[in-house]
TORPA-731729 format. One record per residue: z, x, y of N, C-alpha, C in turn; chain. Coordinates in steps of 0.001 Angstrom, whole numbers. Layout:
BEGIN
+---------+---------+---------+---------+---------+---------+---------+---------+---------+-------+
:     n_z :     n_x :     n_y :    ca_z :    ca_x :    ca_y :     c_z :     c_x :     c_y : kette :
+---------+---------+---------+---------+---------+---------+---------+---------+---------+-------+
:       Z :       X :       Y :       Z :       X :       Y :       Z :       X :       Y :     A :
...
+---------+---------+---------+---------+---------+---------+---------+---------+---------+-------+
//
This chain:
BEGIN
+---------+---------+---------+---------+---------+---------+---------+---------+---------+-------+
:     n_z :     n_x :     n_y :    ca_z :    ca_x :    ca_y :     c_z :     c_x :     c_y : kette :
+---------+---------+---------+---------+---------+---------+---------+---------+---------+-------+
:  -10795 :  -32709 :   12475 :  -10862 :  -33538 :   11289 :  -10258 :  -32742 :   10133 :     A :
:   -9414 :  -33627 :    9166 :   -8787 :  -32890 :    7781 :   -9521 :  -33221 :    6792 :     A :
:  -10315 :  -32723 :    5701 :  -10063 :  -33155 :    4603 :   -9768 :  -32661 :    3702 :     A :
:   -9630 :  -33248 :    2155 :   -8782 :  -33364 :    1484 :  -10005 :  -32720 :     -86 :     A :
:   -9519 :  -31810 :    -797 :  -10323 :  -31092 :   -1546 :   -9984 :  -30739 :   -2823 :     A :
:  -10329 :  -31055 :   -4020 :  -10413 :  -30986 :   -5122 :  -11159 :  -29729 :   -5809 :     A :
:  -10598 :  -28692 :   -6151 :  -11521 :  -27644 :   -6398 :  -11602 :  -27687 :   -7775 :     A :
:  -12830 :  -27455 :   -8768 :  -12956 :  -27142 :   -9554 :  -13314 :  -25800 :   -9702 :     A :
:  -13008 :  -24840 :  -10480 :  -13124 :  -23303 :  -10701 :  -13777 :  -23093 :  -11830 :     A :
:  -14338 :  -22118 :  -11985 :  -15228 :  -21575 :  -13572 :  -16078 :  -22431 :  -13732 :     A :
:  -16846 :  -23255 :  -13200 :  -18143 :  -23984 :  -12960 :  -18947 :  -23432 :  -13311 :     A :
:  -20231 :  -23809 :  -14141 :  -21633 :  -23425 :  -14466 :  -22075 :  -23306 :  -12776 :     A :
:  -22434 :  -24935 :  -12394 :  -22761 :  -24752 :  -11040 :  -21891 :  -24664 :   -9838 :     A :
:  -22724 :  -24410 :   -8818 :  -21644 :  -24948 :   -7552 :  -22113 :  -25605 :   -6590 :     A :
:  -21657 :  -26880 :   -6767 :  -22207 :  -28092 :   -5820 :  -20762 :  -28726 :   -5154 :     A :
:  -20766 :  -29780 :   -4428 :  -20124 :  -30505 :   -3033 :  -20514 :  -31659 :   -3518 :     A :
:  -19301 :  -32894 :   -4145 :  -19108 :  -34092 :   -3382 :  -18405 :  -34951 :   -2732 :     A :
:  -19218 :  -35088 :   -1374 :  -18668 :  -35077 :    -348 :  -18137 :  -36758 :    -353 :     A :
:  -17028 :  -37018 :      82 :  -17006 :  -38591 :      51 :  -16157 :  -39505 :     999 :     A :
:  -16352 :  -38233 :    2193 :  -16063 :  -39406 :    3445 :  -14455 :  -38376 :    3619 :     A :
:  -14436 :  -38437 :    5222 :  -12669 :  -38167 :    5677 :  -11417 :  -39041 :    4723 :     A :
:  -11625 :  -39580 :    4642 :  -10441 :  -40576 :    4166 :  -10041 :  -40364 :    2488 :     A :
:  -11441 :  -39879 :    1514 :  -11036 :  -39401 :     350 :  -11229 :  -37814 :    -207 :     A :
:  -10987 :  -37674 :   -1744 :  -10824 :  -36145 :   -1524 :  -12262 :  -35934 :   -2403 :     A :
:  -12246 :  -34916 :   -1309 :  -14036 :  -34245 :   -1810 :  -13792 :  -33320 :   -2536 :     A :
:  -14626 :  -33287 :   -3723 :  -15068 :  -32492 :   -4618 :  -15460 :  -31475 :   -4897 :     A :
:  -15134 :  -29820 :   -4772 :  -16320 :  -28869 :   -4996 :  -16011 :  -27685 :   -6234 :     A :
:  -16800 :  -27270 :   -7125 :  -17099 :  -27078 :   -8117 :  -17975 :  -25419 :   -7698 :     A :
:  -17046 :  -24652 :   -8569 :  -17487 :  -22939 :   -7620 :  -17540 :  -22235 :   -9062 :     A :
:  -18261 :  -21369 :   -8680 :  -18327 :  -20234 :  -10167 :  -16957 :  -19737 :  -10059 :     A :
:  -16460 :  -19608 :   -8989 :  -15515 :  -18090 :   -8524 :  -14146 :  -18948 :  -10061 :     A :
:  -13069 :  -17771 :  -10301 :  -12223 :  -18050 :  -10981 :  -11217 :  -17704 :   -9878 :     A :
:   -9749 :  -18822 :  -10191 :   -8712 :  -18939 :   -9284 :   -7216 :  -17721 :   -9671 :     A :
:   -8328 :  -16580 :   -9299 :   -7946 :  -15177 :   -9359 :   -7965 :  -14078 :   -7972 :     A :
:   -6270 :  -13659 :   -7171 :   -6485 :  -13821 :   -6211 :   -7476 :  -13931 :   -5014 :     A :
:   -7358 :  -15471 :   -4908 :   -7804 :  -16167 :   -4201 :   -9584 :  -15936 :   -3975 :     A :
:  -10103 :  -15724 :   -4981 :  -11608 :  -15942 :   -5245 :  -12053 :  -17029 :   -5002 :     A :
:  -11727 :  -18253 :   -5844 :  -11728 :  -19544 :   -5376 :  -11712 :  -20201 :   -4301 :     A :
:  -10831 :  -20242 :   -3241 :  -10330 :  -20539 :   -2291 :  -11153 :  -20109 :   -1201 :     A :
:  -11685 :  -18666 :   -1280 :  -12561 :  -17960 :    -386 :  -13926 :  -18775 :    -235 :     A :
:  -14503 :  -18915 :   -1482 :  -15174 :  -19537 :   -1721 :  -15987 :  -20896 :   -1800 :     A :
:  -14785 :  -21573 :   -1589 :  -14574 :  -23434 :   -1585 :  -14937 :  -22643 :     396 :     A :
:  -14060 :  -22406 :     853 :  -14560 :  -22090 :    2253 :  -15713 :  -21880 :    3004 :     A :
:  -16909 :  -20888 :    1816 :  -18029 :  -20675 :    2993 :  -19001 :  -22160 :    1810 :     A :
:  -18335 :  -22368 :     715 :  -19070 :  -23840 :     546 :  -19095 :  -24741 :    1598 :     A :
:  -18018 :  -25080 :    1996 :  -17952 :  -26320 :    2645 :  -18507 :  -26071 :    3885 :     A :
:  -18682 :  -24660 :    4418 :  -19226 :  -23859 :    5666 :  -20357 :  -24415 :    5640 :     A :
:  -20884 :  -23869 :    4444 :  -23043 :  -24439 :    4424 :  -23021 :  -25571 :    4944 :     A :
:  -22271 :  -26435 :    3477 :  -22461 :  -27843 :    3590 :  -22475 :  -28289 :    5069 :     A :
:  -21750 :  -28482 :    5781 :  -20784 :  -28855 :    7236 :  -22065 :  -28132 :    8178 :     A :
:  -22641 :  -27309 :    7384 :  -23494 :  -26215 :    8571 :  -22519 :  -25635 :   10078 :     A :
:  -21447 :  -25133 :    9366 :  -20620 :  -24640 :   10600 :  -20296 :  -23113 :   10195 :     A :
:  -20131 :  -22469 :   11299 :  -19501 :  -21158 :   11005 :  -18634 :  -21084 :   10071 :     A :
:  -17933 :  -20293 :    9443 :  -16369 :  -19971 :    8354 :  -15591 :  -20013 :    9538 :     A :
:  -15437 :  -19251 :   10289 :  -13826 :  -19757 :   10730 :  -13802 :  -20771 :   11557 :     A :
:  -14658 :  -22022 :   11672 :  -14774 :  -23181 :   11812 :  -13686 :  -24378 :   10563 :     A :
:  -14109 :  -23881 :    9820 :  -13143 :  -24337 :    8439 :  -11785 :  -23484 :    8152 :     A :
:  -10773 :  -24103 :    7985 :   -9276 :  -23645 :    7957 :   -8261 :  -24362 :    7020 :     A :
:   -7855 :  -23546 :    6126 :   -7260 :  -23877 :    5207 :   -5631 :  -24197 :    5550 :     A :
:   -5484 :  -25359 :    5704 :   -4320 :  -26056 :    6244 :   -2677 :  -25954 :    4825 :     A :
:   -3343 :  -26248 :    4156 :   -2051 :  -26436 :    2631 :   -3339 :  -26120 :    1202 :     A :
:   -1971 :  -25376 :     495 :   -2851 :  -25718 :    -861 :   -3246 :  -24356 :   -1659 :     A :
:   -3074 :  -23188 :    -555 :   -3040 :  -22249 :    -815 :   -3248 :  -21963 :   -2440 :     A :
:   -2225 :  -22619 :   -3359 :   -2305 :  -21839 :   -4664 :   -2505 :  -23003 :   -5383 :     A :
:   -3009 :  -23909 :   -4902 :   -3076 :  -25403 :   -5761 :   -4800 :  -25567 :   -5939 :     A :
:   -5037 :  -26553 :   -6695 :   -6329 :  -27016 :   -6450 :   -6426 :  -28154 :   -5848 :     A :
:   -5981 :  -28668 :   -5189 :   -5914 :  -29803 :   -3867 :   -5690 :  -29075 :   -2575 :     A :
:   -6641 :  -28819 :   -1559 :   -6173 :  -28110 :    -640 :   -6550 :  -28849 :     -23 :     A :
:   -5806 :  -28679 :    1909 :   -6305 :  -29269 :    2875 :   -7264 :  -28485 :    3541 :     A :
:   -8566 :  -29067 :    4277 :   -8747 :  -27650 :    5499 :   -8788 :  -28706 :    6486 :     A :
:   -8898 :  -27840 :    7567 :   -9186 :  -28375 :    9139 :  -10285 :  -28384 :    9079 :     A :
:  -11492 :  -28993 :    9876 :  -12495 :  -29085 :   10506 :  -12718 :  -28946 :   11948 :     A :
:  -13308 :  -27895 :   12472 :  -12829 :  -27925 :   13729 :  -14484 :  -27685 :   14323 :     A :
:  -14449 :  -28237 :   15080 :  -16194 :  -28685 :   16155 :  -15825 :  -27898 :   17223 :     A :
:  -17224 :  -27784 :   17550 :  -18088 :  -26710 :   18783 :  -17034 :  -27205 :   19895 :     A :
+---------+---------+---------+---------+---------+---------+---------+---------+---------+-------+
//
């Protein structure tokens, strides 16, 4: 499964909304988008969330953007 991710950076909090495969989910991180703090980060978020390992989640595109893709990849 892909989805599609909206990062917000320099956040008070850091929360996930999540809103289905088909649109782009939301997540909101303290980290600043300073190499790749952010990005690391949006990763073991969506890890909890998903309750999956980190390298379960894979960052497909987006690298230096705040729209990234990841993979989702199951047991």
């Amino acid at each position: 499964m892909k989805i599609k991710v909206k990062v917000i950076t320099s956040s008070s909090q850091e929360r996930i909304e999540y809103l289905g495969p088909d649109d782009i989910t939301k997540v909101w991180t303290h980290s600043r988008p300073i190499k790749g703090e952010a990005t690391k980060r949006v990763r073991e978020i969506l890890a909890e969330y998903l309750k999956l390992p980190k390298h379960k989640v894979v960052l497909v595109s987006g690298k230096t953007s705040n729209i990234k893709t990841y993979k989702i990849e199951s047991y």
